[in-house]
C-alpha positions as CSV (number, residue, x, y, z in Angstrom):
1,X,112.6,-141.1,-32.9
2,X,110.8,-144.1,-32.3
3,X,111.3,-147.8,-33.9
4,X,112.8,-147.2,-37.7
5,X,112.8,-150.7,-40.4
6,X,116.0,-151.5,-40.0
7,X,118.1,-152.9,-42.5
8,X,121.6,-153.0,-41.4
9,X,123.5,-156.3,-42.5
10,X,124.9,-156.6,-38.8
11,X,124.9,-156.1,-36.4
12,X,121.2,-156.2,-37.5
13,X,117.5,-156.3,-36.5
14,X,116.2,-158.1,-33.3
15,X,112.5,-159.6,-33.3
16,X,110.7,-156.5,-31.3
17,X,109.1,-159.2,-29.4
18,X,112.7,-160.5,-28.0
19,X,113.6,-156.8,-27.2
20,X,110.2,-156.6,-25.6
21,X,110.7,-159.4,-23.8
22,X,114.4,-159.2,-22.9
23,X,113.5,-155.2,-21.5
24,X,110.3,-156.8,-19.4
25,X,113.1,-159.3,-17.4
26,X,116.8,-156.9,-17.6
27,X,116.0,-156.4,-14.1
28,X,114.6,-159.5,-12.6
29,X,115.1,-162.4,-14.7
30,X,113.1,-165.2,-13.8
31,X,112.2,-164.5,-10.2
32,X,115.8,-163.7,-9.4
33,X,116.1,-160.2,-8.5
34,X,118.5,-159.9,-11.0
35,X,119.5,-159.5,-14.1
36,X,120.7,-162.3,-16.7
37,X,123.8,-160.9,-17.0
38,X,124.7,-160.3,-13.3
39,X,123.8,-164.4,-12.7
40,X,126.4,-167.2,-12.1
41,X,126.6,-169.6,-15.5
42,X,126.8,-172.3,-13.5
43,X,123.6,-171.5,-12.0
44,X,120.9,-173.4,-12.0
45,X,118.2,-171.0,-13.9
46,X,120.9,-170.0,-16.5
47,X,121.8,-173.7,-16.9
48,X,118.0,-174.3,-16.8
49,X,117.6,-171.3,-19.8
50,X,120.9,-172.9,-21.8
51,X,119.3,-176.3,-22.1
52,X,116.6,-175.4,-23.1
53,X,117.9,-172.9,-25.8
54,X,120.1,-175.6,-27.2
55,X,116.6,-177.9,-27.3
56,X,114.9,-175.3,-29.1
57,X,117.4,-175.1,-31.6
58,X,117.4,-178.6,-32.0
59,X,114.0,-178.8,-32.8
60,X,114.2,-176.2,-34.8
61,X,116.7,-177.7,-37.2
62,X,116.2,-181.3,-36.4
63,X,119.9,-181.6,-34.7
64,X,120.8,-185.1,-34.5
65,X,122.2,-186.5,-31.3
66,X,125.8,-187.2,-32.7
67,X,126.1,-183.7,-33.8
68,X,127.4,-181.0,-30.4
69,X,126.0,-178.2,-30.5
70,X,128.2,-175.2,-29.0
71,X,127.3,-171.7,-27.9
72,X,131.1,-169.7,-28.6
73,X,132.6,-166.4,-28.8
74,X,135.0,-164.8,-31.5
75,X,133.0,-164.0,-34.6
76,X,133.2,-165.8,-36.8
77,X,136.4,-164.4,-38.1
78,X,137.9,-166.1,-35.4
79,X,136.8,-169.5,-36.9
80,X,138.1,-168.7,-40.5
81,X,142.0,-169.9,-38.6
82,X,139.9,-172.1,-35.6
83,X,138.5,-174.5,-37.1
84,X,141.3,-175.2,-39.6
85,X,143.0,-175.8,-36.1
86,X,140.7,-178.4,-35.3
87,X,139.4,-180.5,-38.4
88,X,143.5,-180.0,-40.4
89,X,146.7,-181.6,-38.9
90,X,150.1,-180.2,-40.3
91,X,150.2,-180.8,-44.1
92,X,146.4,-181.7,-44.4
93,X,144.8,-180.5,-47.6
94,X,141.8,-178.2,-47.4
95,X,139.3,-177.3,-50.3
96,X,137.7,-173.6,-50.4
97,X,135.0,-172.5,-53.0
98,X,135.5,-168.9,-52.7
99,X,132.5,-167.0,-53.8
100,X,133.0,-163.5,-52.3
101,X,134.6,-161.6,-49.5
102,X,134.3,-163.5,-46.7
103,X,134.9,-166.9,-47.9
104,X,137.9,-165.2,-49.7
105,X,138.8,-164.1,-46.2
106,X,138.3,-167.3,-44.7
107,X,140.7,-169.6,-46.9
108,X,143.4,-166.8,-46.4
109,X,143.3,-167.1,-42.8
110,X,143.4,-170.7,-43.3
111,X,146.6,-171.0,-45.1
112,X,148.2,-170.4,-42.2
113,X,147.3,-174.1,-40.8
114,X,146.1,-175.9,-44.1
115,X,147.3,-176.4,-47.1
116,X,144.3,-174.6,-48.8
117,X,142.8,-175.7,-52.2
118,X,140.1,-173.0,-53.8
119,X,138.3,-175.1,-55.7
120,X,136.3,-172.7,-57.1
121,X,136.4,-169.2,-57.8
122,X,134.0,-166.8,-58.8
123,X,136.6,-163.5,-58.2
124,X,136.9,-163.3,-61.8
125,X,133.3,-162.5,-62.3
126,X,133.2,-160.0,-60.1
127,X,131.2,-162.3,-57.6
128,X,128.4,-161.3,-59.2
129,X,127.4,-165.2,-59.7
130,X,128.4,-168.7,-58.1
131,X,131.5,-170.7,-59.5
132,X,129.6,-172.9,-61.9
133,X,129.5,-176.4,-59.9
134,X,131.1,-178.3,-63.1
135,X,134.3,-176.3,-62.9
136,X,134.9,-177.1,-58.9
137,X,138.5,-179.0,-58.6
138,X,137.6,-180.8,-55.5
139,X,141.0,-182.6,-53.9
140,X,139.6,-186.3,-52.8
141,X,142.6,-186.2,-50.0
142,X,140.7,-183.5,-48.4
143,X,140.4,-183.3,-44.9
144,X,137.2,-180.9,-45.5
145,X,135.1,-178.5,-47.9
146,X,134.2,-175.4,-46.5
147,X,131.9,-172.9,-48.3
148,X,129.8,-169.7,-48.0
149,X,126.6,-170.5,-48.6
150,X,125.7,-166.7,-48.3
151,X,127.7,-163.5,-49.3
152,X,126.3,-160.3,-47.3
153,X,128.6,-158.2,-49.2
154,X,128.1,-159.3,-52.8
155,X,124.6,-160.7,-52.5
156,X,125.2,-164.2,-53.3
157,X,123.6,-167.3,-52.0
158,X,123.8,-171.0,-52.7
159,X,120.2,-172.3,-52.8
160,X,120.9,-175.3,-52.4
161,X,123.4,-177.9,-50.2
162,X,126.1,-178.8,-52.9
163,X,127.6,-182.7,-53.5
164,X,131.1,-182.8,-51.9
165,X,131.1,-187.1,-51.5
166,X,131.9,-188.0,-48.1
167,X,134.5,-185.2,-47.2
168,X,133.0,-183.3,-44.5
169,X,131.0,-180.0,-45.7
170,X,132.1,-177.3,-43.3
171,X,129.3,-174.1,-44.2
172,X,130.0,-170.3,-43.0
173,X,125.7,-169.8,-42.4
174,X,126.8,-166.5,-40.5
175,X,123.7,-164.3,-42.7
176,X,121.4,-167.4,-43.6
177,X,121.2,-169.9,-40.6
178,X,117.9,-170.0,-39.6
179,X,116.3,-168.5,-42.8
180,X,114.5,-171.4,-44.1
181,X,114.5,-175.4,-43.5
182,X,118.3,-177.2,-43.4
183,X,119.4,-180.3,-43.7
184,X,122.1,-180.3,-40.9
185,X,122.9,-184.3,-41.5
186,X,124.5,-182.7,-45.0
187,X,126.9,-180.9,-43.0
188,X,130.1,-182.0,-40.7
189,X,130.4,-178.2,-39.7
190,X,128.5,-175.1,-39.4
191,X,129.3,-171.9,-37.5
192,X,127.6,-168.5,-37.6
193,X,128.4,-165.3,-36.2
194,X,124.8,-164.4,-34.1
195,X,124.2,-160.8,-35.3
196,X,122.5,-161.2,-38.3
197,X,119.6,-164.1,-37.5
198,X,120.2,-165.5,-33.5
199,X,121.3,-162.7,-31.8
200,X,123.6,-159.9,-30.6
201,X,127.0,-159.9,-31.7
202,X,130.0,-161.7,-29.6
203,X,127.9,-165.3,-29.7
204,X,129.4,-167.7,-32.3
205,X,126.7,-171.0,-32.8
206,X,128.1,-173.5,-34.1
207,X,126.7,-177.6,-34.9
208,X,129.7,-179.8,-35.3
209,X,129.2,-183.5,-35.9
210,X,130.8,-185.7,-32.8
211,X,133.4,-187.6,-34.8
212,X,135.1,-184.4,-36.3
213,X,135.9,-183.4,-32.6
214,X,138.0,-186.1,-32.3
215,X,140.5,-185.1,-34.9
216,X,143.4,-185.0,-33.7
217,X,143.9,-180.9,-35.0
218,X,147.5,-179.9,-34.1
219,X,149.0,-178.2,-30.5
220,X,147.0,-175.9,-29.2
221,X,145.5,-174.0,-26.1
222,X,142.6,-176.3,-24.6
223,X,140.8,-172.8,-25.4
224,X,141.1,-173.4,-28.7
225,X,139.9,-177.0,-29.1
226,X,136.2,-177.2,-30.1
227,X,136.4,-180.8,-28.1
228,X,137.0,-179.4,-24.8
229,X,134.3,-176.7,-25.2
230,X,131.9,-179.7,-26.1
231,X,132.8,-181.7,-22.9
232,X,132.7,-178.4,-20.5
233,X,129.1,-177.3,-22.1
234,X,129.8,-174.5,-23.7
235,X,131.2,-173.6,-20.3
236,X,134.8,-174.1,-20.3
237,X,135.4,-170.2,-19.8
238,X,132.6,-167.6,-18.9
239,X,130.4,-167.4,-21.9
240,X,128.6,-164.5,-23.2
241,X,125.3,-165.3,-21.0
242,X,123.3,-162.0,-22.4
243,X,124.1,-163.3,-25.9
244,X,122.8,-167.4,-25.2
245,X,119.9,-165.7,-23.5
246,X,119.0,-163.6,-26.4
247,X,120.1,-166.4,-29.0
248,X,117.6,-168.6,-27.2
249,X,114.3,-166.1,-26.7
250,X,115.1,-165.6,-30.7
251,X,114.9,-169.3,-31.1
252,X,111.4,-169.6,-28.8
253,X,110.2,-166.5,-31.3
254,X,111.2,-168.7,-34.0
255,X,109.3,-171.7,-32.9
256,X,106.1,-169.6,-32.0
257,X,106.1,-168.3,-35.7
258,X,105.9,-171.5,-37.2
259,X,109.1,-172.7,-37.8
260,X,111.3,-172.6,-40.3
261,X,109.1,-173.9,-42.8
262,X,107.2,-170.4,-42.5
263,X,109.8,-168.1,-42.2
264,X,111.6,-169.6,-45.3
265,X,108.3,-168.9,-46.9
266,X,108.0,-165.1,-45.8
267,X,111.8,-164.7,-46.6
268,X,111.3,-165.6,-50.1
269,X,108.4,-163.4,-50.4
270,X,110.0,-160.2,-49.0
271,X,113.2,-160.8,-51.2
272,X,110.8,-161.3,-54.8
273,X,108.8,-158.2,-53.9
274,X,112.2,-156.3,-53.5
275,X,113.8,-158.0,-56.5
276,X,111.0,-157.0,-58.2
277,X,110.5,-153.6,-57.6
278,X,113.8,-153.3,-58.7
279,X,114.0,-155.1,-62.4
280,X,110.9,-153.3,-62.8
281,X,111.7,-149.7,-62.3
282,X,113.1,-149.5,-66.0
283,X,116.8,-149.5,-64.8
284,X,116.3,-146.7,-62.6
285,X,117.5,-149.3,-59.6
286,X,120.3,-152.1,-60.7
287,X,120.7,-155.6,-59.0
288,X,124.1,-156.5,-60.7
289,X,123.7,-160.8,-59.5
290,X,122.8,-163.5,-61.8
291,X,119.4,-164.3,-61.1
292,X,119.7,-167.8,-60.1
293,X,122.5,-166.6,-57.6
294,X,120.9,-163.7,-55.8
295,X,120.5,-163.9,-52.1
296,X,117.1,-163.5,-49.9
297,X,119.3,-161.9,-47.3
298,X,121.1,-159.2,-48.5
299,X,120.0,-157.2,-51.1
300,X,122.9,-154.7,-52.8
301,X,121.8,-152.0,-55.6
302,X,122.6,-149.4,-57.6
303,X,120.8,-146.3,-58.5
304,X,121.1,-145.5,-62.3
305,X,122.8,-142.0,-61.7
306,X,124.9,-142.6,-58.6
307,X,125.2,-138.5,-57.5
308,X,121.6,-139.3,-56.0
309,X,123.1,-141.8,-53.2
310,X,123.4,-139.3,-51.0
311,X,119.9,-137.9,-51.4
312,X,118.8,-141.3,-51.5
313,X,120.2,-142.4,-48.3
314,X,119.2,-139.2,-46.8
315,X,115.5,-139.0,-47.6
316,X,115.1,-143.2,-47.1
317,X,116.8,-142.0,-43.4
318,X,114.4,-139.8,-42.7
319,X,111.7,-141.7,-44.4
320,X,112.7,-144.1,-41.1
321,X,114.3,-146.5,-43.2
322,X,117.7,-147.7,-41.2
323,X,121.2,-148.9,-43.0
324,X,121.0,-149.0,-46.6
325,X,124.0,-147.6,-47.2
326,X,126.2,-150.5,-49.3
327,X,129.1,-151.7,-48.5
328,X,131.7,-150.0,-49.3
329,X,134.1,-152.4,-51.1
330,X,130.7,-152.0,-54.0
331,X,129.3,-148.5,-52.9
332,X,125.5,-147.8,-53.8
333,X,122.8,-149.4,-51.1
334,X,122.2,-152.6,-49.8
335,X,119.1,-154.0,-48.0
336,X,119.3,-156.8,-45.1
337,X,116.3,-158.7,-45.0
338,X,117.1,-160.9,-41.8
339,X,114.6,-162.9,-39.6
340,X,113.6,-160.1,-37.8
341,X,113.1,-157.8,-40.8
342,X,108.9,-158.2,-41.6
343,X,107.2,-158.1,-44.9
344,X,105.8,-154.3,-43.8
345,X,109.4,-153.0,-43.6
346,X,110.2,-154.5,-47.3
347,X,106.7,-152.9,-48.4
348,X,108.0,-149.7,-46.7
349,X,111.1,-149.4,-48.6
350,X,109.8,-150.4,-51.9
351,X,107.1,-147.5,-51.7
352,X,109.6,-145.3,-51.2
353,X,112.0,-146.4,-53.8
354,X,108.7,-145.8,-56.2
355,X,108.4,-142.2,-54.5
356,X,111.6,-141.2,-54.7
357,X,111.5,-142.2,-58.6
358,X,108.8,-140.2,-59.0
359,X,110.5,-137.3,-57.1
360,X,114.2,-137.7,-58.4
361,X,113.2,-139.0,-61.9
């Protein structure tokens, strides 16, 4: 089988160009002789390529200069207890607007250092919609806010940066970084796991504003401390080199479509022609979200009679149409329409869903 539109939620598509490019040099990488992988980090052409990946990004986002930027590892789910380690001392208060599984996950792993607050909580809908922004309990004494702005399981997405005063807004952007324009001066902490829109998994990205690095956290391995990693470059242990080498072709792909002014743009119009095709098959395909909540990333429905899945899944498989299986905490399918996921993949799956209506009706 050759290349299928892939629409896994994560790990998840790769620009073909980066996996073009990335095949071209696995085995001599910049003149070398060798591979990325096989180089010394403290190198001077991976140092070279690391630099230059962090200025792209910058770029790209508009980093300001007191803001670190640090390449990681862990997963994010690492970071759900880290970086309460780092931003809360003992007894510090911590606010948490939970708005589906994994910022529900995040404020449980950081009870365990923080005394966590959820501000806001939409589990009693279902998380089928945000927690309405006049019924968030904010605590003034705390030491940070820290928020999903997108939900790959439930399909929910904040589209916009919400008011938190001057308590530092710490934002999960694992499935949207990079999906549109940001205002990173908004922000005292973002993190993202790389699978979805940077890069293979086992890279954690993460822009963390300079002052926040000298909090004084609680005791704890220097491996743990997000200041040492920003003093050693990223470098204080090996780092995943393949991953920062991917992250950064990804972020020169990025740059040569336009920016993120353009691929906001093409994100927003792949999601409205799926959303579409969906409210207007008659109720033969459900998107449960509120309208004004649902995400351009991920994409969850139901057919109307759900002993099709299987055929569905099946025939869209074979149809070359990757991962659409849901998740299966809500069952039914889901669609991932990531950076690397084009227009002609979203166009592919939405003549098919019209097929298989047709055929299965």
């Amino acid at each position: 089988m050759g290349r299928v539109w892939n629409f896994s939620a994560g790990p998840a598509a790769l620009p073909q160009a980066v996996l073009e490019q990335a095949q071209r040099e696995l085995l001599d990488w910049n003149g070398s002789g060798a591979s990325v992988m096989e180089q010394s980090h403290r190198g001077k052409r991976f140092i070279a390529m690391a630099e230059r990946a962090e200025a792209d990004l910058r770029e790209l986002l508009d980093v300001p200069d007191d803001y670190a930027v640090l390449f990681l590892q862990g997963g994010a789910t690492q970071h759900f207890a880290q970086i309460p380690m780092n931003l809360a001392s003992p007894g510090d208060a911590a606010d948490y607007i939970v708005s589906g599984h994994w910022s529900e996950k995040a404020a449980s792993e950081a009870a365990s250092y923080a005394r966590v607050n959820v501000a806001a909580s939409s589990k009693a809908g279902a998380y089928l919609h945000l927690p309405a922004r006049d019924g968030w309990q904010l605590d003034p004494a705390a030491v940070y806010v820290h928020y999903t702005p997108n939900e790959t399981i439930h399909g929910v997405e904040f589209h916009d940066v919400p008011e938190v005063g001057a308590v530092p807004l710490v934002a999960d952007m694992s499935s949207n970084i990079l999906a549109g324009p940001l205002d990173v001066r908004r922000f005292g902490l973002i993190y993202a796991g790389a699978q979805k829109n940077i890069g293979p998994s086992g890279l954690v990205l993460m822009i963390v504003r300079r002052d926040l690095l000298a909090r004084p956290g609680r005791p704890m391995a220097r491996i743990f401390r997000y200041a040492e990693h920003a003093a050693a470059g990223s470098m204080l242990n090996t780092p995943n080199t393949f991953g920062w080498y991917l992250a950064g072709l990804t972020f020169q792909w990025l740059k040569g479509q336009g920016g993120l002014a353009a691929i906001g743009e093409r994100n927003r119009a792949k999601a409205a022609l799926l959303y579409d095709a969906i409210d207007g098959s008659g109720g033969y395909y459900r998107n449960p979200v509120e309208p004004s909540s649902r995400s351009r990333m991920n994409v969850p429905f139901t057919l109307h009679d759900g002993s099709l899945d299987a055929e569905f899944l099946a025939e869209s498989e074979a149809a070359g149409l990757l991962a659409l299986k849901g998740h299966k905490a809500l069952g039914g399918m889901r669609a991932s329409l990531y950076n690397a996921v084009p227009l002609a993949a979203v166009e592919a799956l939405v003549a098919f869903m019209a097929d298989f209506v047709r055929r299965h009706g």
